[in-house]
C-alpha distance (Angstrom), angle and dihedral (degrees) to the residues before:
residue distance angle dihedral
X1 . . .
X2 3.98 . .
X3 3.61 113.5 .
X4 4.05 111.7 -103.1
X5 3.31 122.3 -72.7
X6 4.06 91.9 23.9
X7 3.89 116.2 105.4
X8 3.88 119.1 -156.6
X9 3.87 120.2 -149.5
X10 3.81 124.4 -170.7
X11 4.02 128.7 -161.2
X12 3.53 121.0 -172.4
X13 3.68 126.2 147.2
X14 3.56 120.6 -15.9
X15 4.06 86.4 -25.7
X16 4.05 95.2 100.9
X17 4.27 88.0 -178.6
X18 3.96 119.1 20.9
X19 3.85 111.2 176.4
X20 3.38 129.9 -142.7
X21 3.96 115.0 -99.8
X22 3.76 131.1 -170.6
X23 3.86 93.4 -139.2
X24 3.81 139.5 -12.1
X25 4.35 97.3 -94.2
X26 4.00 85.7 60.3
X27 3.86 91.1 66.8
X28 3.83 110.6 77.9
X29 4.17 109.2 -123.1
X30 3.56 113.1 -68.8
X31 3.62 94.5 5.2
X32 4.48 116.9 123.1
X33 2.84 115.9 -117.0
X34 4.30 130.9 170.2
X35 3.60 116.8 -144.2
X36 3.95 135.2 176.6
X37 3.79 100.4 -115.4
X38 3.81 130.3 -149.5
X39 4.04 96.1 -83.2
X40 4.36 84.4 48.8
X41 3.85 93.0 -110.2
X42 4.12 119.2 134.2
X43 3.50 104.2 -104.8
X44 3.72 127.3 -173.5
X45 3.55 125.4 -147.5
X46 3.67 143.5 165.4
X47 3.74 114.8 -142.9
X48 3.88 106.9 -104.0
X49 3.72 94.8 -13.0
X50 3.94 140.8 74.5
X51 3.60 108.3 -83.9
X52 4.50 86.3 -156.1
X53 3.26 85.6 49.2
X54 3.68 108.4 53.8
X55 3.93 97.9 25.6
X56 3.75 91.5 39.8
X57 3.24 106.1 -122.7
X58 3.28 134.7 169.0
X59 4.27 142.7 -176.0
X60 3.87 98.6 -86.8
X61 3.30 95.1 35.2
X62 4.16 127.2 139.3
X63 3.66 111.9 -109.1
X64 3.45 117.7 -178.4
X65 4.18 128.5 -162.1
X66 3.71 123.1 -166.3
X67 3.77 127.5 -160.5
X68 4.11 109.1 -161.5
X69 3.63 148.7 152.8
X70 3.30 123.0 -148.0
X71 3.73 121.4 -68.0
X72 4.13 89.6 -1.9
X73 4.04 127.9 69.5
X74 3.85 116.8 -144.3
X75 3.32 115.5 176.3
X76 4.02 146.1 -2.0
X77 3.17 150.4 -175.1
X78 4.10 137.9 -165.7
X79 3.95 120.0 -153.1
X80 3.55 131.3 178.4
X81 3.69 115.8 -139.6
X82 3.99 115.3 -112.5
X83 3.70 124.3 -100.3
């Protein structure tokens, strides 16, 4: 999890701002959301839908993960999804 006070923010797909949840049930239905899953990779989800499906994603794909704090960007990184 980010240390306090920093905010993470995903894009991937058509999903230009994906916030970080602590489990799937906080997201609203249908809403993205990324998560840290059980084996502590970033996983992204939509809440009782397919996240490839409705963002368009696909393996290959640019995902990018933003650590902030408000007002002031620190870091990033861009990954590609795995074949």
């Amino acid at each position: 999890m980010p240390a306090k006070g920093k905010l993470i923010k995903v894009k991937a797909g058509r999903a230009n701002a994906i916030g970080l949840a602590t489990h799937y049930h906080a997201v609203p239905k249908g809403k993205p959301a990324a998560l840290i899953g059980s084996s502590g990779l970033l996983e992204i989800a939509i809440n009782g839908d397919s996240a490839a499906r409705k963002l368009r994603l696909t393996a290959g794909d640019l995902v990018q993960v933003l650590l902030s704090r408000p007002k002031k960007t620190l870091n990033y990184c861009s990954i590609k999804l795995p074949n």
